[in-house]
Phi, psi and omega in degrees: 000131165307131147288140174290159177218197161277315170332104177318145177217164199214132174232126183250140166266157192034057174294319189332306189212166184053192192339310223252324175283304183324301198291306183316283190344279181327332156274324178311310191274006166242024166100353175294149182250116147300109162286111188272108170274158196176158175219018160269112162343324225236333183257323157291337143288345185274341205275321176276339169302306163276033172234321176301327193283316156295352180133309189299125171305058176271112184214150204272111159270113153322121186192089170271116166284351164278012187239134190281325182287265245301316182296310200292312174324304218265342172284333179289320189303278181309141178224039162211171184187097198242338195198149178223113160238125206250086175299310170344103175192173220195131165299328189083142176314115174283142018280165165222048129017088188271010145277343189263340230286131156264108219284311104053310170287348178272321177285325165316289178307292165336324187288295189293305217263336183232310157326322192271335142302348150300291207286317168281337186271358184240351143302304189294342179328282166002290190281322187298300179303345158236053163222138186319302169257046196286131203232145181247097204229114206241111147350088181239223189185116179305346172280331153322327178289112155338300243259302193259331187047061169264167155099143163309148185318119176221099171295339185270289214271350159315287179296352168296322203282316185294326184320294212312315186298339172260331131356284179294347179268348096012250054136286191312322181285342186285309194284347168349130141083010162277145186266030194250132186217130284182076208219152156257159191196141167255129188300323188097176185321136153226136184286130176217206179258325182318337200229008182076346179096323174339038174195145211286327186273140219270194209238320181287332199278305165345289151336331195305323204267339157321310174276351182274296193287343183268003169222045173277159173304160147331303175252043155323172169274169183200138185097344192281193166197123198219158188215184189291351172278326190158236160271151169262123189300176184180000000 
């Protein structure tokens, strides 16, 4: 069990690397004590051994969001929570055809990209519900939008995205009248290993907006999806 502190504390799910490291690193440097989730061993000590290296008040939760124990667990393991950012996500096997589409590649994607944000953000609920300012903040993809249809055809993980945007406004609605405030967000193209590195844009400018929503004011927006422009049509 964490000891309590004054210390504000932020648990990022797939934290290990990219994008998700990017968001820890980022809360770790505006003062958060990081929880880093992950569900390689090995990869998650190496991800706190280089965040402890920056400076940052960092310690490693064991954590598969397809796993109903790993989620309770790695929630029993804290015993504080002001902000979740639930990063965690996964393309899934190409091609994704939707004619072709193998549903099994749909349950996948789905177990880790919309499921698996159901099971950690309603563990974690408890602890959110008693920090002063708890902020939620769920990973998405401008490939999710109706609106914009970006990115090559991917039939699995593209409607995981849309679910998620609809999800979190599901989210919003709940927390009505509540201090728990709710956003969804895209990093945009970022070089990681998801994207082969096949981009000029870093893992920190990605991060940014991630970090924008997880430290909005009390009358912040709720419910939105947003990118470093603003709002995203979807």
């Amino acid at each position: 069990m964490e000891g309590v502190n004054d210390t504000k504390t932020a648990l990022v799910t797939g934290a290990n690397k990219g994008i998700g490291f990017a968001i820890a690193a980022g809360l770790g440097a505006l003062g958060f004590r990081v929880a880093v989730g992950a569900r390689d061993d090995v990869r998650l000590a190496e991800a706190v051994t280089r965040l402890q290296a920056k400076g940052i008040d960092a310690f490693g939760v064991a954590l598969d969001v397809t796993s109903d124990d790993s989620v309770a667990t790695a929630a029993a393991s804290l015993s504080r929570l002001d902000v979740l950012v639930n990063n965690a996500g996964i393309g899934g096997p190409m091609p994704q055809d939707p004619t072709t589409l193998d549903l099994d590649a749909v349950r996948t994607v789905l177990d880790t990209n919309v499921f698996g944000v159901v099971r950690v953000t309603n563990a974690a609920l408890p602890l959110l519900r008693k920090a002063e300012r708890p902020r939620i903040v769920n990973v998405s993809s401008n490939m999710g939008s109706l609106a914009l249809r970006t990115g090559p055809i991917m039939a699995a993980y593209a409607p995981s995205k849309s679910m998620l945007n609809s999800l979190t406004v599901q989210y919003a609605r709940a927390f009505e009248g509540t201090n728990v405030v709710v956003n969804a967000c895209c990093p945009g193209y970022v070089a990681t290993d998801f994207t082969g590195h096949a981009s000029q844009r870093s893992p920190e400018e990605g991060a940014a907006i991630a970090l924008r929503l997880a430290t909005l004011p009390d009358d912040g927006p709720r419910g939105g999806f947003f990118d470093d422009e603003g709002v995203v049509a979807w």
